[in-house]
N, C-alpha and C positions, 0 to 999 in steps of 0.2 A: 331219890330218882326212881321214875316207876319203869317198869319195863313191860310193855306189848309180848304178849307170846304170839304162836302162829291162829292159834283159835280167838283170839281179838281181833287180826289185823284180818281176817277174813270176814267179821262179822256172823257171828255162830246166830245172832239175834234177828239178821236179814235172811239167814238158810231159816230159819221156822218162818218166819214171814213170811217166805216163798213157798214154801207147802202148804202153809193154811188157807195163804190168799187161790192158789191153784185148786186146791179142793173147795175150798166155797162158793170160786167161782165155775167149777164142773157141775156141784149140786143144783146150783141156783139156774143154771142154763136147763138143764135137765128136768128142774121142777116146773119150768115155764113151757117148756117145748111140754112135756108131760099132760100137763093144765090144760093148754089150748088146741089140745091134739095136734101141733106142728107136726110131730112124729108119732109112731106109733106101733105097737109089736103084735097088735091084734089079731088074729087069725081070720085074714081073706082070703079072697079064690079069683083067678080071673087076672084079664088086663090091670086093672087098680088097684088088685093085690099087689103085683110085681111091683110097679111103679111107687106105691108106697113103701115096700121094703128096698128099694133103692135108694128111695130119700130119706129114708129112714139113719139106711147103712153112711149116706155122705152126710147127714147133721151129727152121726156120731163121730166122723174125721174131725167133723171142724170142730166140734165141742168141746173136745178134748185137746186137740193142738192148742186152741185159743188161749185156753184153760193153763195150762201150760206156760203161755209167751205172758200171760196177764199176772201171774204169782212170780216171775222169774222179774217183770220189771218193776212193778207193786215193790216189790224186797227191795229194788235196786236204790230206786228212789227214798225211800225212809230209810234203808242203811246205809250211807254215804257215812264213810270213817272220816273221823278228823283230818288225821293228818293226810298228807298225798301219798300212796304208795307206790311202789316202784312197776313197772311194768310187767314182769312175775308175778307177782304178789294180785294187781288188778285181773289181768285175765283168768290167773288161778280162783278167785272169787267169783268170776264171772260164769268162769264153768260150773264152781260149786253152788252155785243159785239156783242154776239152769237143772242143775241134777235133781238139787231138791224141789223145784216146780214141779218136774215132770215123777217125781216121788207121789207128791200131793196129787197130780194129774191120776192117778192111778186109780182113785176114786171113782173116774168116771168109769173104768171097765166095770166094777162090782153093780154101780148105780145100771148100767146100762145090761149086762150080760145076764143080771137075774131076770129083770120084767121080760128076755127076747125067750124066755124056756116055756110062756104060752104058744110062742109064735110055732103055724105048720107048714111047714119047705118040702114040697117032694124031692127037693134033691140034696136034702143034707139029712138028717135024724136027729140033730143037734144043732140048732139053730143061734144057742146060746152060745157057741162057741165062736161060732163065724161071728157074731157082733163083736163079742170079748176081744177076738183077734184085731176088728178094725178098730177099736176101741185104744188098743196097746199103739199100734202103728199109728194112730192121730197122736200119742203120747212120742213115738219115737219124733214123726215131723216138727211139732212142737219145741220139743228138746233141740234140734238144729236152730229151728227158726229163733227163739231164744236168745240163744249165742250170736244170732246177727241181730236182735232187736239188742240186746245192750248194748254191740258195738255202736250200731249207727241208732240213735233216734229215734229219725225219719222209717225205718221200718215200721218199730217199734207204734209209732203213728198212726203210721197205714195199717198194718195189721189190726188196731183194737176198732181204731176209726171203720175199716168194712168189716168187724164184726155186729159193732151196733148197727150199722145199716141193715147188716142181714136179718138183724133180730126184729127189727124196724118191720121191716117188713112183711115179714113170718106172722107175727102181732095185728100187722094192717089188713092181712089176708085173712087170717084166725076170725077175729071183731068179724071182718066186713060180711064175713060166709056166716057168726053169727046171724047180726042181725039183719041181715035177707033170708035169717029161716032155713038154710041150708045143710045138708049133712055136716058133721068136719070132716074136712079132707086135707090129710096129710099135704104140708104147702114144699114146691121145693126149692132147693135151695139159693136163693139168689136169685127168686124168679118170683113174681106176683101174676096171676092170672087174670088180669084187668079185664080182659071181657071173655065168653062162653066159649066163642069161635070165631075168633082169629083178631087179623088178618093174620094170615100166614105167607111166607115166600118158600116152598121148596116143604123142608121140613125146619126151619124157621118160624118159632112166635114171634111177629115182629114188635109188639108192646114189651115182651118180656128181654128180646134181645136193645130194643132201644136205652131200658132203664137199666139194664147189665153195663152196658156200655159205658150208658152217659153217666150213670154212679162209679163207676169205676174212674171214670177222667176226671170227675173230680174231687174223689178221695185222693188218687194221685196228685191233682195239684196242691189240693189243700195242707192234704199232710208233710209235704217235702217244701213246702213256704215255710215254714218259721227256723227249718234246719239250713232253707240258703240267705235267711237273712243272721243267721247264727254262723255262718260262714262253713259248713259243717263241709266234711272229705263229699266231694262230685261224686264218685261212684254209689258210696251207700243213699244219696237222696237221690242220685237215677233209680237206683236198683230201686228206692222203696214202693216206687208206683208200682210195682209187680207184686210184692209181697201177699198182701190183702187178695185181688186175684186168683194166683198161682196157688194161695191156698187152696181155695173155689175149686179150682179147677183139679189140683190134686185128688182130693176130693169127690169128686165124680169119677175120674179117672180109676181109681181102688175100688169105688162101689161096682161100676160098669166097665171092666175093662173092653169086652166086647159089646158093640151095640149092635147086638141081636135080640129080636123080640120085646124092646124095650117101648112103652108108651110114645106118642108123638110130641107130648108133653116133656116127659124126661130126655126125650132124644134131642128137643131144641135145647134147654139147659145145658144139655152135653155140648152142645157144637157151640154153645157164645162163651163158653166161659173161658175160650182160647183168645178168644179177640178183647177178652175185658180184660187180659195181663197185658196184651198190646197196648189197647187206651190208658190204664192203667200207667205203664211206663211214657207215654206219649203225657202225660198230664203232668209228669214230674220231672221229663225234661222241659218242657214249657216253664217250671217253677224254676228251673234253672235259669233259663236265658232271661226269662223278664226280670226277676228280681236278683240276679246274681252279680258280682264286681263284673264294672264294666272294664275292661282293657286302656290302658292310659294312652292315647295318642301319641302317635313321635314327635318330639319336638319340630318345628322347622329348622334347617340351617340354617344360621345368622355369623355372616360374613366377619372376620376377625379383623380387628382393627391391626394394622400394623403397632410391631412393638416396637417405640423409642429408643432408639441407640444410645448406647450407655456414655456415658461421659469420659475424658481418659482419666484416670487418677492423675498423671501428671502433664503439663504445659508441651509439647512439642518445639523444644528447642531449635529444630533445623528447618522450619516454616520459616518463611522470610518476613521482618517486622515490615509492619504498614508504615510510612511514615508519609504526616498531613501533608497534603500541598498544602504550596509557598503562596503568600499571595501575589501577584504581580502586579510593581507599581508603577503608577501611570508614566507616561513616555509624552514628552516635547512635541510640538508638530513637527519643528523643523528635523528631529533624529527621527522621525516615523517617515518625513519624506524624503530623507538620506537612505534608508533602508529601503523605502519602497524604491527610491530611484536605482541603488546597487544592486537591489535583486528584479529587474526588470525583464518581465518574460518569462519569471519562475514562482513558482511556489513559495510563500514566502515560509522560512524557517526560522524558527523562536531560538534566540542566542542567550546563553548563559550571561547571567547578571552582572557579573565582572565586565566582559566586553563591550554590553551595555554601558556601564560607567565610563569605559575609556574611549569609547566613541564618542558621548558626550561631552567628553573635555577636549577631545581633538579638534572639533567642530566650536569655532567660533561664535558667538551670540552675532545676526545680522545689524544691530544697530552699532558694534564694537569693530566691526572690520573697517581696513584703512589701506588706501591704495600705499606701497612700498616706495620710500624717495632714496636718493644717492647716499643719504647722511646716514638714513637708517639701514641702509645695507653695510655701507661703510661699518658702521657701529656692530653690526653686530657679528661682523667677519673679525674685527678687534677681543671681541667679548669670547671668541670660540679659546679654548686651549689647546695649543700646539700640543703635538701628538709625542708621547715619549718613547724614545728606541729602548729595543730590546735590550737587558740587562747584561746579557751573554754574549752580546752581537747575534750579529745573521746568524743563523742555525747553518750548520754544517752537517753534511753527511757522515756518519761514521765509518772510520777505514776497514779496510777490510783486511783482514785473516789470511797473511801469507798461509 
């Protein structure tokens, strides 16, 4: 029987995964921005100097956070342990991925903090150091963010989903100032400069604020769709519309904390990339309600049948029996009109069977009756039995009781 130590069940092979993938993907960003002068550490003077070292200072936030969340879930996904592990055991892993990402991430301060020690700041002497520092801080947000892209997904998503966008971008802007023959000009971040001038509203680009928006709405839906048809926890695919965004916007926020003396260009970047964590989260609540479980309607109430009354186990002896009627049998004319004649003036009432019978024997057949003569009265005063006296004689009173 083999036995798991602690450096198995964490995956020692997904922590190198996660540093290498994190560093290759800081260099690789960095040799592209490099390439197509996205950014640049050049030594200017002037409005587009600033402007440029600002976008400079927020593509090095994002490049590094990304850098970071892309090596921490890269690892995650090709190291999946066997077996399941317990809920200690997965978070402790989670964190130690995230550490080593943001290990690897670390790349990017060296790749970025040597090329900025051309750069000339009237208000630093060491200009290498201010990039170094935001360079480390896009490492520390990174590292947070991390830890909520393994939990939920749907961040995880949205975050790599608006970094291609952004690089998309950067690439379409880079090419297009190519071939129009153009200087390169430093592009920034999450903004495309679609035409020379304008329209603008206020200090709003309004091109650059519509595509902020509307790419932001829907990376939020897109990316939080396949986590609510995975049925994934509600919170983390709300949150992840914001993810991608808030990076954006962090981002600016660290390069420019104050918006003073800042380009009209950078200062609209600044002000949408509030409303694009807005749309953002507005696009992945949307993924929620359309494609999320619907809620089961309440049944109707349906009327209960009454329950049948139980039977008794035993017979109820003290019910009184049924017992059939009789049938009644037919009656004489002549004893119907003896009856009807007796009870003349009344109600007629139905007599027990027996008196039935003896009324019909009383009553003579009318073709048998015979007026009475002297002989037959005679005869049948003969035929009577004389009467026999009392055995005791006459009853006597009993004497009474001196």
């Amino acid at each position: 029987m083999s036995s798991q130590g602690p450096g198995t069940r964490l995956g020692l092979g997904a922590v190198v995964i996660a540093a290498g993938v994190a560093a290759a993907a800081g260099a690789a960003q960095l040799g592209i921005g490099y390439g197509l002068g996205v950014f640049s550490w050049v030594p200017t003077v002037g409005g587009s100097g600033e402007a440029a070292w600002l976008a400079s200072l927020a593509w090095t936030v994002w490049i590094s956070a990304v850098s970071v969340v892309l090596g921490a879930v890269v690892a995650d996904r090709f190291g999946v342990p066997a077996a399941q592990p317990s809920t200690a055991v997965r978070a402790l892993r989670r964190t130690a991925l995230a550490v080593a990402a943001a290990v690897g991430g670390l790349l990017v301060v060296a790749l970025t903090a040597v090329p900025a020690r051309v750069a000339e700041r009237a208000d630093t002497f060491a200009p290498h150091v201010i990039v170094g520092g935001y360079a480390i801080a896009g490492v520390l947000i990174g590292l947070f963010v991390a830890v909520a892209a393994l939990v939920a997904r749907a961040i995880a998503a949205n975050v790599l989903a608006t970094g291609g966008w952004l690089w998309l971008l950067a690439v379409t802007a880079a090419v297009d100032g190519i071939a129009a023959g153009r200087e390169p000009v430093v592009a920034q971040l999450g903004v495309w400069p679609v035409t020379a001038d304008g329209p603008w509203f206020r200090s709003l680009y309004l091109p650059g604020a519509a595509i902020a928006a509307v790419s932001a709405l829907l990376i939020g839906f897109l990316a939080a769709l396949p986590a609510v048809r995975r049925r994934d926890g509600q919170a983390g695919v709300v949150l992840s519309g914001a993810a991608g965004p808030a990076l954006v916007a962090l981002a600016y926020l660290l390069a420019a904390p104050k918006l003073t003396g800042v380009a009209p260009e950078q200062l609209s970047a600044h002000l949408v990339a509030p409303y694009a964590v807005v749309t953002g989260l507005i696009g992945a609540v949307l993924a929620q309600l359309l494609a999320g479980p619907r809620r089961p309607r309440a049944p109707k109430p349906v009327a209960a049948a009454p329950a049948p009354s139980p039977e008794p186990a035993f017979a109820d002896l003290t019910a009184p029996l049924a017992v059939p009627a009789q049938p009644v049998p037919a009656q004489p004319a002549a004893a119907s009109g003896a009856r009807s004649g007796r009870a003349t003036g009344t109600a007629a009432v139905p007599q027990p069977a027996a008196d039935r019978d003896t009324a019909q024997a009383a009553v003579p057949a009318p073709e048998t009756a015979e007026p009475p003569t002297a002989d037959s009265a005679a005869a049948a005063k003969a035929d009577r039995p004389a009467p026999t006296p009392p055995k005791n004689g006459p009853r006597q009173g009993r004497p009474r009781k001196g």
